[in-house]
C-alpha positions as CSV (number, residue, x, y, z in Angstrom):
1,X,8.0,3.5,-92.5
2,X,8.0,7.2,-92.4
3,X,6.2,9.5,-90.3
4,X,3.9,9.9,-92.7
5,X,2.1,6.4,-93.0
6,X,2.4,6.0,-89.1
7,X,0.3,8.5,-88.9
8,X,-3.3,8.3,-87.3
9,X,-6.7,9.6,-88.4
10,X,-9.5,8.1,-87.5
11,X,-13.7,8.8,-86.5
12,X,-14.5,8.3,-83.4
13,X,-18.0,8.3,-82.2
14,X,-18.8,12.0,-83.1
15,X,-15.1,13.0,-83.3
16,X,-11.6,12.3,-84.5
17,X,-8.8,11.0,-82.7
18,X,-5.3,12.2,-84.4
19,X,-1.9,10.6,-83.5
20,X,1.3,12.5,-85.4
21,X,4.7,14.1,-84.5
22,X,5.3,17.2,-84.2
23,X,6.1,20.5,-81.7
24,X,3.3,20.9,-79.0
25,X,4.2,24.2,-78.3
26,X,3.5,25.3,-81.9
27,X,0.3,23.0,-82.0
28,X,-2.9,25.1,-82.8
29,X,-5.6,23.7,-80.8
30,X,-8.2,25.1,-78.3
31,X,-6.5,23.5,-75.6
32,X,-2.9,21.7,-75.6
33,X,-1.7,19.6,-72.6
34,X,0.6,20.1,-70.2
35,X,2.9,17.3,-69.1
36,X,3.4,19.1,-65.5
37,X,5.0,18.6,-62.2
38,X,2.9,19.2,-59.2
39,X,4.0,22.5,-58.4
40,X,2.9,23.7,-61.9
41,X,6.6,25.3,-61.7
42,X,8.2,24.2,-65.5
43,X,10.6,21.8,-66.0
44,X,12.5,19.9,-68.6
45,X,10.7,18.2,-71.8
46,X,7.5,19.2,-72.8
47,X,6.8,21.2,-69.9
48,X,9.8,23.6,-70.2
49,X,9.1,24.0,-74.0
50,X,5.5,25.0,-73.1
51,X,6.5,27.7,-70.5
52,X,9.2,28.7,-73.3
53,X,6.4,29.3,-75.5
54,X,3.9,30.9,-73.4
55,X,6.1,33.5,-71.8
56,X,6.2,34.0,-67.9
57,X,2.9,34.3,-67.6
58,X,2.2,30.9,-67.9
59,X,4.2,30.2,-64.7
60,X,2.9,33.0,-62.8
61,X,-0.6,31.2,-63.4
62,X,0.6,28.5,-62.3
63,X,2.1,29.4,-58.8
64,X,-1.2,31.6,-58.6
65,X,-3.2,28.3,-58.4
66,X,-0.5,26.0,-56.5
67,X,-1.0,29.3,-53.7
68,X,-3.9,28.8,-53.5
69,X,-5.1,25.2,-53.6
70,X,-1.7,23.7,-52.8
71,X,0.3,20.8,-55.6
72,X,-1.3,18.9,-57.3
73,X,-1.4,14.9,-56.9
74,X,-1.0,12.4,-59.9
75,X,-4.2,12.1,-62.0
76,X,-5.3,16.2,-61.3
77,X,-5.2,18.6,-63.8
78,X,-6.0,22.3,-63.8
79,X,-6.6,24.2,-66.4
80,X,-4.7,28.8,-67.5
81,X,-5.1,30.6,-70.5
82,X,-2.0,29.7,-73.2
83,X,-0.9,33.3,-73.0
84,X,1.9,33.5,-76.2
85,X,0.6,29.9,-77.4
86,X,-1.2,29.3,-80.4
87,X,-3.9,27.0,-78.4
88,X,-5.8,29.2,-76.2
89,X,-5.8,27.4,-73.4
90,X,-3.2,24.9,-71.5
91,X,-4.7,21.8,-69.2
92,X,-2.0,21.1,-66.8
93,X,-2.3,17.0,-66.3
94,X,0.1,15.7,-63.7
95,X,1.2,12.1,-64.6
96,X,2.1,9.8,-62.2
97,X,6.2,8.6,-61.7
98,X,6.6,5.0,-63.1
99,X,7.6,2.9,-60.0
100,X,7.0,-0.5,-61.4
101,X,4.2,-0.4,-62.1
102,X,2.3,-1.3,-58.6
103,X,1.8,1.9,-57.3
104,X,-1.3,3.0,-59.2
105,X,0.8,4.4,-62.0
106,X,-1.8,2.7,-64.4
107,X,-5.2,4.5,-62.5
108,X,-3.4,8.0,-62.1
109,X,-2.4,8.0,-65.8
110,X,-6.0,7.1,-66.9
111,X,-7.2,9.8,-64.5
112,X,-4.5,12.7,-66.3
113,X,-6.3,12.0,-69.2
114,X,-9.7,11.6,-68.5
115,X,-9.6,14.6,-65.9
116,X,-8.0,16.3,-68.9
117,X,-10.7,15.9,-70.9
118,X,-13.7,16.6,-68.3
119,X,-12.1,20.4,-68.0
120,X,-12.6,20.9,-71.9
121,X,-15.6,20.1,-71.9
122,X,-16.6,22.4,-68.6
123,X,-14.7,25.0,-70.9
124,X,-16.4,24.3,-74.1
125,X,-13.0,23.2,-75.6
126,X,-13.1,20.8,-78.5
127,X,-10.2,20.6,-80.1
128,X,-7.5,19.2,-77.4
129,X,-3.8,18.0,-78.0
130,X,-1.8,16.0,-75.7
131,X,1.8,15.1,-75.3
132,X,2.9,11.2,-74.1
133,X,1.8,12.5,-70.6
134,X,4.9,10.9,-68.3
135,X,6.7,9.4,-70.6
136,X,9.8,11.6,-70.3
137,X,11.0,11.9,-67.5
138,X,8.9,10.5,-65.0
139,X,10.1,6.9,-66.8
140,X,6.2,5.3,-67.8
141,X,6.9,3.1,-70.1
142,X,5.6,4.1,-73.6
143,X,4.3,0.6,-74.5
144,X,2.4,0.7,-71.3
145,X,1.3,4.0,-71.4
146,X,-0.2,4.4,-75.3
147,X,-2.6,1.6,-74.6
148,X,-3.9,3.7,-71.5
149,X,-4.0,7.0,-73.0
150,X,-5.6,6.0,-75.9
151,X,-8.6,4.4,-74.3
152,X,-9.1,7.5,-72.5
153,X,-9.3,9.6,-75.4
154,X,-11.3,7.2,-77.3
155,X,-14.1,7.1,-74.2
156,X,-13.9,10.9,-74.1
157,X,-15.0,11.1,-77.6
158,X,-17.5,8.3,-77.6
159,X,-18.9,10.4,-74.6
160,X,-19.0,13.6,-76.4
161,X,-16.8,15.5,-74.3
162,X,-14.4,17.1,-77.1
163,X,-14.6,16.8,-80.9
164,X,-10.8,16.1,-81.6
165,X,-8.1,14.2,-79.6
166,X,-4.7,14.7,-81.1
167,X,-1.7,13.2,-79.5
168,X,1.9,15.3,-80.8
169,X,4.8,12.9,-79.9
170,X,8.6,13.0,-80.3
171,X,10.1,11.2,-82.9
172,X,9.2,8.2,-85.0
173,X,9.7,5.5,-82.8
174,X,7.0,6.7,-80.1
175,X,4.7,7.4,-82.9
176,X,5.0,3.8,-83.9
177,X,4.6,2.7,-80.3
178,X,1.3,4.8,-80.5
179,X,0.1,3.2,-83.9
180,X,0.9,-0.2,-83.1
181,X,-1.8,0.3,-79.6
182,X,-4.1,1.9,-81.7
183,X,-4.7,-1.4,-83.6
184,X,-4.7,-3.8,-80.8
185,X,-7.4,-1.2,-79.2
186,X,-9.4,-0.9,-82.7
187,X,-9.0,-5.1,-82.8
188,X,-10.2,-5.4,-79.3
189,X,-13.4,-3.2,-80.0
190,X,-14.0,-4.8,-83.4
191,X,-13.9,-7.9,-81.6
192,X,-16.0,-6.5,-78.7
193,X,-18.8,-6.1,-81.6
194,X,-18.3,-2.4,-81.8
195,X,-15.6,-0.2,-83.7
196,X,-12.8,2.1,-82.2
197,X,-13.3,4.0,-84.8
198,X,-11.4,2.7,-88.0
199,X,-8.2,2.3,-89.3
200,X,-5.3,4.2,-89.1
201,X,-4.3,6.3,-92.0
202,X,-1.9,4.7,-94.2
């Protein structure tokens, strides 16, 4: 399968929920997502290509915020401008470090997202992309992390909090992993007796 017909884009409640490929850091959106640490400081992966992107100021917002409120904890997210991005905003979500799986890695995740999408909304945001928060790096497992991520977004837009939930991943094979919890969360819902929001493009 190409890229293409993995693609997802589908209603949900009042919005759309958009899975694809692609460069975050060139994504036009009113708000893209920030894989980031707790010190808001840039890293590797997603992070360090955001902070590429934006320019310094991006990390001098950052550090500005970390000053005065100290790191940030797994599940928080704050929210800068996007300086030299094309989304105007950036929502810095701090995933949690996979340690098995035991050590609330699956409530800190949910919480990324959903705190994620609370700030758009409080910012009148309504397009918002995300990357596969924590699945770099920090070692989540992709398989275990889609099904999570996903349900968040979906709730988010059943609850009216942004109009568009885009997910931008790396490479084919996370794209798939994405697709394929799409339809066990759409089959679950239809089952349920209520709709996730139809079918993935094809």
């Amino acid at each position: 399968m190409d890229a293409l017909s993995l693609m997802i884009d589908a209603p949900v409640g009042p919005g759309r929920l958009l899975v694809t490929t692609g460069d975050l850091a060139a994504t036009e959106a009113d708000a893209v997502v920030n894989a980031a640490n707790a010190e808001l400081r840039g890293g590797g992966g997603v992070d360090g290509a955001l902070h590429r992107a934006a320019g310094p100021q991006l990390l001098s917002a950052g550090r500005a915020i970390v000053a005065a409120r100290g790191p940030l904890s797994a599940g928080e997210a704050v929210i800068t401008p996007g300086f030299n991005l094309r989304a105007r905003h950036v929502i810095h979500a701090v995933g949690p470090i996979w340690r098995g799986g035991m050590q609330g890695e699956p409530m800190a995740l949910a919480a990324a997202h959903a705190n994620s999408l609370r700030l758009a909304a409080e910012h009148g945001l309504a397009r918002v992309a995300f990357p596969a928060v924590s699945c770099g790096s920090y070692g989540y497992p992709p398989e275990l992390a889609a099904p999570i991520a996903l349900a968040e977004a979906v709730r988010g837009l059943r609850a009216g909090l942004v109009r568009e939930v885009r997910f931008v991943l790396h490479g084919q094979t996370m794209l798939a992993v994405w697709r394929a919890a799409f339809q066990r969360l759409a089959a679950q819902a239809t089952d349920a007796g209520h709709t996730a929001g139809g079918q993935p493009h094809a």
